[in-house]
TORMILO-44218 format. One record per residue (C-alpha): x, y, z. Coordinates in Angstrom, 1 decimal. Example, Ala and Ser with C-alpha at 12.3 -4.5 7.8 and 13.67 -1.06 7.14 Angstrom:
2
{c1->12.3&c2->-4.5&c3->7.8}
{c1->13.7&c2->-1.1&c3->7.1}
// end
This chain:
360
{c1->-40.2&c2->11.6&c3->1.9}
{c1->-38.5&c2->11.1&c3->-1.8}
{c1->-37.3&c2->7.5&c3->-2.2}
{c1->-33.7&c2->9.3&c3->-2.8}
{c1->-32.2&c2->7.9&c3->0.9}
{c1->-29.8&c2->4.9&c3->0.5}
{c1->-29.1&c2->1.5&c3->2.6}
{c1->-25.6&c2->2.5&c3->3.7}
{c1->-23.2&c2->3.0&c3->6.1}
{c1->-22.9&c2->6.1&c3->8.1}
{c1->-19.9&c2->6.7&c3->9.7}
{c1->-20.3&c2->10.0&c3->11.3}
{c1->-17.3&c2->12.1&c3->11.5}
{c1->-15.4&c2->10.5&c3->9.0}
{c1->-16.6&c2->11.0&c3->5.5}
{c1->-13.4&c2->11.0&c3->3.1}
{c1->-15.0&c2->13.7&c3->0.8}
{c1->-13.0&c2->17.1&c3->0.6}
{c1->-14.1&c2->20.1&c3->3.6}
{c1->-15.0&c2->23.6&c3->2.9}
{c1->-12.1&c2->24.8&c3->0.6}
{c1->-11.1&c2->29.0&c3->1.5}
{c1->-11.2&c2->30.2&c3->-1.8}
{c1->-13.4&c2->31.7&c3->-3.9}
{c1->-15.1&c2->28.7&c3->-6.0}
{c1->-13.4&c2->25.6&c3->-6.9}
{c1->-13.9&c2->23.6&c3->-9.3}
{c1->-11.1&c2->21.5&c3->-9.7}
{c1->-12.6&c2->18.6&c3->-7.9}
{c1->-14.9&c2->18.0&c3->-10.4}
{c1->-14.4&c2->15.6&c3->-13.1}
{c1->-14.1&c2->17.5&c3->-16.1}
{c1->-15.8&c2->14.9&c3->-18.1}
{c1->-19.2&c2->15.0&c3->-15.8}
{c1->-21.0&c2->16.3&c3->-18.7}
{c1->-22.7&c2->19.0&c3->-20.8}
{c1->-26.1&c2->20.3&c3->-19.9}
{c1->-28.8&c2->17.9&c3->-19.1}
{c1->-30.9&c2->16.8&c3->-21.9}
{c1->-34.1&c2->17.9&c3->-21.9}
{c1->-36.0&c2->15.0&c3->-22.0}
{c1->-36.5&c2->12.6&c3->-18.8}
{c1->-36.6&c2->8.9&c3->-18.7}
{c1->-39.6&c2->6.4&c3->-17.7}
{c1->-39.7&c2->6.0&c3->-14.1}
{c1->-37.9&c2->9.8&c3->-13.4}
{c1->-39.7&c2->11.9&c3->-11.0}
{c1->-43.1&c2->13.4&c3->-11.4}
{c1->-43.8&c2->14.6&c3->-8.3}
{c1->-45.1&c2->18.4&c3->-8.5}
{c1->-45.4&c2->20.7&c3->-5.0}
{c1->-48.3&c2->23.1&c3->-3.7}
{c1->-46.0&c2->25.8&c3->-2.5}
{c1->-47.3&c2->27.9&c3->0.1}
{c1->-46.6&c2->31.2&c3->0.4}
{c1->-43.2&c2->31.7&c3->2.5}
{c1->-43.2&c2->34.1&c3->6.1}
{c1->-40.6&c2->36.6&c3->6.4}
{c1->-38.1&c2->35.2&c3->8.2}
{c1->-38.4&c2->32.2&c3->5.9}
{c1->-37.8&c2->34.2&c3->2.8}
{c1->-34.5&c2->35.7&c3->4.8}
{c1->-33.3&c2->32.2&c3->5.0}
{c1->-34.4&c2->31.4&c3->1.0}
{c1->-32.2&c2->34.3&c3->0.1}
{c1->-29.4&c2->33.9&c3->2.4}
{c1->-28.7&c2->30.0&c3->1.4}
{c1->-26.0&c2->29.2&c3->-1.2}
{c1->-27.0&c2->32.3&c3->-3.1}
{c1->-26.7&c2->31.9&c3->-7.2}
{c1->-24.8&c2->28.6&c3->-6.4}
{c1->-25.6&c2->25.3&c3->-5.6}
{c1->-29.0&c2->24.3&c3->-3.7}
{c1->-30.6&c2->27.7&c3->-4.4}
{c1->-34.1&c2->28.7&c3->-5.1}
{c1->-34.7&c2->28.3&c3->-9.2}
{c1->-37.4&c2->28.9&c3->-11.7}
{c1->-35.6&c2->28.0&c3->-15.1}
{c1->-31.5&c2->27.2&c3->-16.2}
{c1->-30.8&c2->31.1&c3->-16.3}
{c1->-31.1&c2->31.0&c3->-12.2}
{c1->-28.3&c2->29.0&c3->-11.9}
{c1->-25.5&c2->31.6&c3->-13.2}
{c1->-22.2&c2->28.6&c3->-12.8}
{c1->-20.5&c2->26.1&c3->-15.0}
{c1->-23.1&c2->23.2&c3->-15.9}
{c1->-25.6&c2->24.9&c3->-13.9}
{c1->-29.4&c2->23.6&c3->-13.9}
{c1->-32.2&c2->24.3&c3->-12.3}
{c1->-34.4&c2->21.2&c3->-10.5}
{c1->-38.2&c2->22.6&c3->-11.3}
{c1->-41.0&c2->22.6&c3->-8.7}
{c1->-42.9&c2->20.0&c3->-10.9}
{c1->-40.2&c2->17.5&c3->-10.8}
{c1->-40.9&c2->17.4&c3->-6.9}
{c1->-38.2&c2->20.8&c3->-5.6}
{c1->-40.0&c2->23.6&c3->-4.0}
{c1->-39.2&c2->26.4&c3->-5.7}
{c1->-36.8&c2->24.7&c3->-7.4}
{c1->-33.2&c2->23.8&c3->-6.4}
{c1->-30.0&c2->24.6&c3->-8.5}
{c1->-27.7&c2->21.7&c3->-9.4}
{c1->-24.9&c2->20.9&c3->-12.1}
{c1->-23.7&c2->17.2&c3->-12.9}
{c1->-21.2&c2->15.5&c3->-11.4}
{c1->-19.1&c2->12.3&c3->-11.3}
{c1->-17.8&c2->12.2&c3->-8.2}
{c1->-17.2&c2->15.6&c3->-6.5}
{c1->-18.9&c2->18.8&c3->-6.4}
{c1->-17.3&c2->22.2&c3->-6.2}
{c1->-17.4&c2->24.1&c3->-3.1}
{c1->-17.5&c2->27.7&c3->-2.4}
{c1->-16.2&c2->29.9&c3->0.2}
{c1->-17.8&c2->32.1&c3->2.6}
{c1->-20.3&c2->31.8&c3->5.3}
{c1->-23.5&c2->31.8&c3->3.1}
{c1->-22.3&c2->28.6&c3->1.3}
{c1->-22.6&c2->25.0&c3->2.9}
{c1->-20.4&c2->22.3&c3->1.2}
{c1->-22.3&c2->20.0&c3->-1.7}
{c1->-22.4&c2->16.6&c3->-2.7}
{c1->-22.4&c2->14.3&c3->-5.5}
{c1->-25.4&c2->12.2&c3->-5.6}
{c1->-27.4&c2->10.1&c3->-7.6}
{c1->-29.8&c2->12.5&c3->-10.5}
{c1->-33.3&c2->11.5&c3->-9.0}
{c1->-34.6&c2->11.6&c3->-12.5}
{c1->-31.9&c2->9.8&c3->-14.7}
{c1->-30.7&c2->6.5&c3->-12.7}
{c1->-26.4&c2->5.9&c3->-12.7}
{c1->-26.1&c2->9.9&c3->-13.3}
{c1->-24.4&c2->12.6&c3->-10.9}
{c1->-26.2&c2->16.1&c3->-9.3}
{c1->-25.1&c2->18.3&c3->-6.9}
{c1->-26.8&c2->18.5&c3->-3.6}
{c1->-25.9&c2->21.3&c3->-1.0}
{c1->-24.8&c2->19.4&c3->2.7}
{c1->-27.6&c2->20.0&c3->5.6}
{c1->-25.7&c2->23.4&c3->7.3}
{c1->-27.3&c2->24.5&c3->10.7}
{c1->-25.3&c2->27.7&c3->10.7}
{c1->-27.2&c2->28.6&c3->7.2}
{c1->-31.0&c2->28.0&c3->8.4}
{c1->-32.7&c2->27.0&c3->11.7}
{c1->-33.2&c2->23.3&c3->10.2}
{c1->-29.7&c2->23.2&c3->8.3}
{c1->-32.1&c2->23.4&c3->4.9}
{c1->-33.9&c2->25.7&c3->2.8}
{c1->-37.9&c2->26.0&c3->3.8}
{c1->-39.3&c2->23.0&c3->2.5}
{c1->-36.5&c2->20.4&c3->2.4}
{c1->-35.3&c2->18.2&c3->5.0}
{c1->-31.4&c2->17.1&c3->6.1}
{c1->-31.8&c2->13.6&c3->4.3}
{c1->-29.2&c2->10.6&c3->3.9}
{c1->-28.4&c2->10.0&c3->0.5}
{c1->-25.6&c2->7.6&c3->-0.6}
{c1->-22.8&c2->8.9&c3->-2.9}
{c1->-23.0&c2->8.2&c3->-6.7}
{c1->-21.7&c2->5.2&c3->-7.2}
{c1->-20.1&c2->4.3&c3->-3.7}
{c1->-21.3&c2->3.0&c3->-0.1}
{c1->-20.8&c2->6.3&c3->1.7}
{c1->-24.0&c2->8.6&c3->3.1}
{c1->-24.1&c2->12.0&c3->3.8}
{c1->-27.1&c2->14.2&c3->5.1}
{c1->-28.1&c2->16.6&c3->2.2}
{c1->-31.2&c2->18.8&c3->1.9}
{c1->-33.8&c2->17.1&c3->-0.6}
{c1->-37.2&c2->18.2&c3->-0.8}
{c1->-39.3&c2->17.2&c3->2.4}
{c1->-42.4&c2->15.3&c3->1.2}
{c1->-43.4&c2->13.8&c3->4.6}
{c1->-44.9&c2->14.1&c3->8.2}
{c1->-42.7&c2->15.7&c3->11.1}
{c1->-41.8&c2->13.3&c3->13.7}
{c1->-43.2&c2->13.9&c3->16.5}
{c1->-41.7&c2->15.5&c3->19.7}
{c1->-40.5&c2->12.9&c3->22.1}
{c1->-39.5&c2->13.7&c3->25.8}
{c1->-35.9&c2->13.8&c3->25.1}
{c1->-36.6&c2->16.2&c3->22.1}
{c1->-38.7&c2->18.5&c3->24.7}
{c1->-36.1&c2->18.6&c3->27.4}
{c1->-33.9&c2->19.6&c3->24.5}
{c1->-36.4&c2->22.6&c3->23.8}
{c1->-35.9&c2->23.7&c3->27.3}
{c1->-32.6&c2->24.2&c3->27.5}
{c1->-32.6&c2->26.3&c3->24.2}
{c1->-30.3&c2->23.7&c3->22.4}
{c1->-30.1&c2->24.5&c3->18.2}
{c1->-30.9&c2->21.3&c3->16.7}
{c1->-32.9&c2->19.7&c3->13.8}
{c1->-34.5&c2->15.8&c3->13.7}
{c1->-32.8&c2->14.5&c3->10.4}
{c1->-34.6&c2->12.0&c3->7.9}
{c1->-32.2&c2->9.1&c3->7.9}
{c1->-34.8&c2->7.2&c3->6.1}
{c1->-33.2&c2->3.6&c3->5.1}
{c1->-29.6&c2->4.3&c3->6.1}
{c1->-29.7&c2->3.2&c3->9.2}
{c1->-32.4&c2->0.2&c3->8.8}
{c1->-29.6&c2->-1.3&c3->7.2}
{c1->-27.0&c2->0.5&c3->8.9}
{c1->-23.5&c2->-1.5&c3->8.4}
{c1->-21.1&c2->-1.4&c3->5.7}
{c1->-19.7&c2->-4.3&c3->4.0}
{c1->-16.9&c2->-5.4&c3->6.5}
{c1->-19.1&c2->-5.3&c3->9.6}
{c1->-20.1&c2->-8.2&c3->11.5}
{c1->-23.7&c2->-10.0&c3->10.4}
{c1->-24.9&c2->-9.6&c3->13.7}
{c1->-24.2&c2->-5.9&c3->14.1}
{c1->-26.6&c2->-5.1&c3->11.0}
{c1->-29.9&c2->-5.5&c3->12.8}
{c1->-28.7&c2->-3.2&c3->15.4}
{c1->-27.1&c2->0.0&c3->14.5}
{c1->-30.2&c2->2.5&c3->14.7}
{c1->-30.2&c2->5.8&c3->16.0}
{c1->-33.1&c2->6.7&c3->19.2}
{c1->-34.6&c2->9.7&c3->18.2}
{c1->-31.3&c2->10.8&c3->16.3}
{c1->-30.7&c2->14.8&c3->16.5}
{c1->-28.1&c2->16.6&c3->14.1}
{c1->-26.8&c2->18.9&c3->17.2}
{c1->-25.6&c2->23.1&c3->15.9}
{c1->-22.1&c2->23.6&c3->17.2}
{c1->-21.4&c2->25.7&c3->19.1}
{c1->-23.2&c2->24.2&c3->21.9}
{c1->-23.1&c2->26.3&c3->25.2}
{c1->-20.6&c2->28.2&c3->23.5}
{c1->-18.1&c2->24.9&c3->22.6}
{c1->-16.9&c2->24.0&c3->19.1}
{c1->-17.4&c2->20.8&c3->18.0}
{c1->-14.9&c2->20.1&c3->15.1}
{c1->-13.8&c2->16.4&c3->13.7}
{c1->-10.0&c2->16.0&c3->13.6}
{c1->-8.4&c2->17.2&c3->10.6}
{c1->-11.3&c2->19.1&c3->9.4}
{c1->-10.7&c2->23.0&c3->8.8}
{c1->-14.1&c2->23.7&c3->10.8}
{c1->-16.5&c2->22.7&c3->13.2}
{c1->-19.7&c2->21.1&c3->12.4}
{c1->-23.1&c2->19.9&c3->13.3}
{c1->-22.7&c2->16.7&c3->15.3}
{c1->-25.2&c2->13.6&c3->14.6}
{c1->-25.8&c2->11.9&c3->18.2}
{c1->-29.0&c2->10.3&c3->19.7}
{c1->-31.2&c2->12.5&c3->21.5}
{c1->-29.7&c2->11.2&c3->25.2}
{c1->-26.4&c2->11.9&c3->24.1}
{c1->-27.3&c2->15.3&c3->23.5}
{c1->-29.1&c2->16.0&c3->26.3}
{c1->-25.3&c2->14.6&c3->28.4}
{c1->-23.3&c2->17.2&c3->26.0}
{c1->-25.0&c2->19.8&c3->26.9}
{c1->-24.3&c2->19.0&c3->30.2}
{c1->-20.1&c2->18.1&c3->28.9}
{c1->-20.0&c2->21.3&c3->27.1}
{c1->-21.0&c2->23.3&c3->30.7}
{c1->-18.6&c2->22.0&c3->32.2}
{c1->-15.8&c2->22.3&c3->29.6}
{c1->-16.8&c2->26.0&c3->29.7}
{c1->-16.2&c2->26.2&c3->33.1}
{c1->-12.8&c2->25.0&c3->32.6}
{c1->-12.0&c2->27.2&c3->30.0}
{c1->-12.3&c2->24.6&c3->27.0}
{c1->-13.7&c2->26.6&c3->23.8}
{c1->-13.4&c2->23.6&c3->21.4}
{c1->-13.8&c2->19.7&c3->21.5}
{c1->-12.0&c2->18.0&c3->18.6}
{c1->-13.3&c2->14.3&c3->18.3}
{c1->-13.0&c2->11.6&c3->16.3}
{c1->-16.3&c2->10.7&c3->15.7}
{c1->-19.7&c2->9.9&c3->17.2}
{c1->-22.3&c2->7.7&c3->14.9}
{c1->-20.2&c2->4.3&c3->13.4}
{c1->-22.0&c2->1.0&c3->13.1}
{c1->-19.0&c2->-1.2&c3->14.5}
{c1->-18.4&c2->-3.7&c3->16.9}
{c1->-16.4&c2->-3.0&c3->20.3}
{c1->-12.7&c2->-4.3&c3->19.4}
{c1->-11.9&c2->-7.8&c3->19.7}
{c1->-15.8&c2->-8.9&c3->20.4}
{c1->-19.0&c2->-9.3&c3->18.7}
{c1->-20.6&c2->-6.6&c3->21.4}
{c1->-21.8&c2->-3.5&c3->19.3}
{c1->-20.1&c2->-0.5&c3->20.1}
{c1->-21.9&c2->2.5&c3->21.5}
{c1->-20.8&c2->4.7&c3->18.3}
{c1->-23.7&c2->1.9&c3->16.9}
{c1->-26.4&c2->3.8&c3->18.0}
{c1->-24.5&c2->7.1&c3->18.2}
{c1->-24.2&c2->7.4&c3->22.1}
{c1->-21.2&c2->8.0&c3->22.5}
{c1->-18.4&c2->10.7&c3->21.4}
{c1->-14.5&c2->10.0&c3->21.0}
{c1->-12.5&c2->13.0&c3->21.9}
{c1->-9.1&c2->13.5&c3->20.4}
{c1->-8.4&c2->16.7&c3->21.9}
{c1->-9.2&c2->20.0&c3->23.9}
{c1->-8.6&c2->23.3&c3->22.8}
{c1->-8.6&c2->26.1&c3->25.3}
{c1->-10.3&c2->29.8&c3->25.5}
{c1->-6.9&c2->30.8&c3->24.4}
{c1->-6.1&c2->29.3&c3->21.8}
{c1->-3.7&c2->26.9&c3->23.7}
{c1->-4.5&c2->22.6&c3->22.3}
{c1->-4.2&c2->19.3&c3->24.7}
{c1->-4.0&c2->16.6&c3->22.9}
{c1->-5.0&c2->12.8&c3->24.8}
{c1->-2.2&c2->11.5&c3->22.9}
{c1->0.5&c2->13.6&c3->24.0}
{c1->-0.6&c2->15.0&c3->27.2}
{c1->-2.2&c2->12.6&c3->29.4}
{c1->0.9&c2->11.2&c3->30.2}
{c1->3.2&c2->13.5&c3->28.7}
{c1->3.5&c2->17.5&c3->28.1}
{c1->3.3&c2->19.4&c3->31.2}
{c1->1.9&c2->18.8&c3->34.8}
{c1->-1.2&c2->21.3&c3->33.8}
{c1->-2.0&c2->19.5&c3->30.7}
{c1->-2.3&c2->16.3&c3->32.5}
{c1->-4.1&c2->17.9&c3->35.3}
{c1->-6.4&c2->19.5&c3->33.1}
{c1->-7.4&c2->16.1&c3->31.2}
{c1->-8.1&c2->14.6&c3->34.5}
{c1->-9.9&c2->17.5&c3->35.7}
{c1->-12.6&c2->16.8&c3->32.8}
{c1->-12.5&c2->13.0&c3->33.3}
{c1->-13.0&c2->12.9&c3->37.2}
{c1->-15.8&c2->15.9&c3->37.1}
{c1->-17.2&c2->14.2&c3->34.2}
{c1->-17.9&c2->10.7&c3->36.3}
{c1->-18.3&c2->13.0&c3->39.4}
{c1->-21.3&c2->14.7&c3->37.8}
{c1->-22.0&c2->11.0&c3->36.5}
{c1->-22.8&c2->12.8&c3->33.1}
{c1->-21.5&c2->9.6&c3->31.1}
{c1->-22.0&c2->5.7&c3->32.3}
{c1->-18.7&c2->4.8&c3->30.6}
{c1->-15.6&c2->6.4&c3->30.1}
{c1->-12.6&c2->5.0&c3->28.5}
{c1->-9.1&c2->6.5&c3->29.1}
{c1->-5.2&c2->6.2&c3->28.2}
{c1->-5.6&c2->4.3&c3->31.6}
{c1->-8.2&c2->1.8&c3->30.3}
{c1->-6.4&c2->-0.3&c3->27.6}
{c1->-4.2&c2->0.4&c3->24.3}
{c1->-7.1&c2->1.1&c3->22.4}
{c1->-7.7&c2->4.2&c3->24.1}
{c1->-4.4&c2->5.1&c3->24.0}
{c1->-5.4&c2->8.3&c3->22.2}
{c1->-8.5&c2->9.8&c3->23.1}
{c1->-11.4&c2->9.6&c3->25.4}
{c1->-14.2&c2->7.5&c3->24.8}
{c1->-17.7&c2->9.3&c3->26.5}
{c1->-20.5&c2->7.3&c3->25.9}
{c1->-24.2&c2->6.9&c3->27.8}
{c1->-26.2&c2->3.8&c3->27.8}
// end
């Protein structure tokens, strides 16, 4: 795998950069001052890392096509490919199958609508250190493995600032293999792909958490999970859409189970407030279970019909069906012992607005 992953903090579920916009392309979050073309020459110590590509199958060439088209993250063999503002093509013999479109950047990257376009990211140029390139976001409603054929979903740390997103950069290494977890997942037909997460989480704290906690935030066999999953949404509060959800593999396996039941009581869409955060449990030095992504913090329920239940203002207030129906997926939940810890309005202020699920 390309050395491009960095030692940072992921806090799943609550990245400050910018959603999907729904208009055509955008590019006023891009600083205008990102700069011209790229020059043509490459620094010492820039990547030099050429690929055997092997022929593609068909239904990998449907997915070539079909990803970001002419925009950002697309397949490129020279500058002229990339038909946008600033746009540049990453060559096959700087290490990008087929090459990958790109454009500098400062900070942001523009985004464009539609459902063949996944949202991009500013990261660090692997070939000319302290400057910006776009990267298209790891998008499991584009591609079977949320990427192009030939790259990976990767963490890579925002230019210039402690914050890690899972972009697709050109995969360079050995599969992990299947676990049991991951097989049990292949039986029940879930969509899912194994991201790299590289360094990120061998680190894994940011610069306000607890000494102790560093050593322990990984991830077991951590699955990026397609939403929907058994036909529920998965969308983090305040964002437009739902999206792929980054759990460990045994808190997949109990959402799959959570999102069977939901269906059954008419729940089309979970919004949450997170699932992967290397933090402490308030007021102690115990890690959380958001740590090593086992657990899920749910915000609210949206029914079938459109109708929303919100922890906050239904578990004790709204109407005697709202209430009812929160409980209903709290007492099945422990009844089908689906979690090992739930955390309610009930348990303590903390929880005073959402559900905490977790598995241990």
């Amino acid at each position: 795998m390309l050395a491009f992953a960095a030692a940072a903090a992921i806090v799943w579920g609550a990245w400050p950069s910018p959603p999907p916009v729904s208009v055509p392309a955008v590019d006023a979050a891009v600083d205008s001052a990102a700069g011209g073309a790229v020059d043509a020459g490459v620094e010492a110590g820039a990547l030099s890392l050429a690929v055997v590509e092997r022929p593609l199958t068909e239904a990998e060439q449907r997915v070539e096509l079909a990803f970001n088209p002419a925009w950002i993250g697309a397949p490129c063999r020279h500058d002229l490919d990339c038909p946008f503002a600033e746009g540049f093509c990453m060559l096959p013999e700087e290490g990008f199958p087929r090459g990958q479109c790109s454009r500098p950047c400062r900070k942001f990257c523009p985004d464009r609508a539609g459902d063949s376009f996944t949202t991009t990211f500013c990261m660090e140029d692997p070939s000319y250190i302290g400057r910006g390139t776009c990267a298209p976001l790891c998008d499991l409603r584009l591609s079977p493995t949320g990427c192009r054929p030939g790259y990976v979903c990767s963490t890579v740390q925002r230019l210039r600032e402690n914050m890690t997103k899972l972009v697709c950069l050109p995969d360079l290494g050995t599969p992990p293999p299947p676990t049991e977890c991951t097989r049990q997942l292949d039986r029940l037909a879930v969509r899912y792909t194994r991201p790299d997460l590289a360094d990120a989480l061998a680190t894994g704290a940011g610069p306000d958490d607890l000494p102790p906690l560093r050593d322990l935030c990984q991830i077991d066999t951590p699955v990026l999970l397609a939403s929907p999953l058994r036909g529920v949404e998965y969308r983090f509060e305040r964002r437009p859409r739902p999206e792929p959800v980054l759990v460990a593999c045994e808190m997949a396996l109990a959402l799959v189970q959570f999102s069977e039941l939901l269906v059954q009581l008419g729940i089309a869409e979970v919004e949450h407030a997170g699932t992967y955060n290397c933090r402490g449990v308030a007021g102690t030095r115990s890690l959380s279970g958001h740590g090593n992504a086992l657990a899920i913090d749910v915000v609210a329920l949206r029914r079938a019909g459109g109708g929303r239940v919100s922890v906050e203002d239904h578990w004790s207030g709204g109407t005697a069906e709202q209430q009812r129906l929160l409980r209903q997926v709290v007492e099945r939940s422990r009844d089908e012992r689906i979690f090992t810890l739930i955390l309610t309005p009930d348990s303590n202020q903390a929880h005073a607005d959402h559900l905490h699920l977790e598995v241990k």
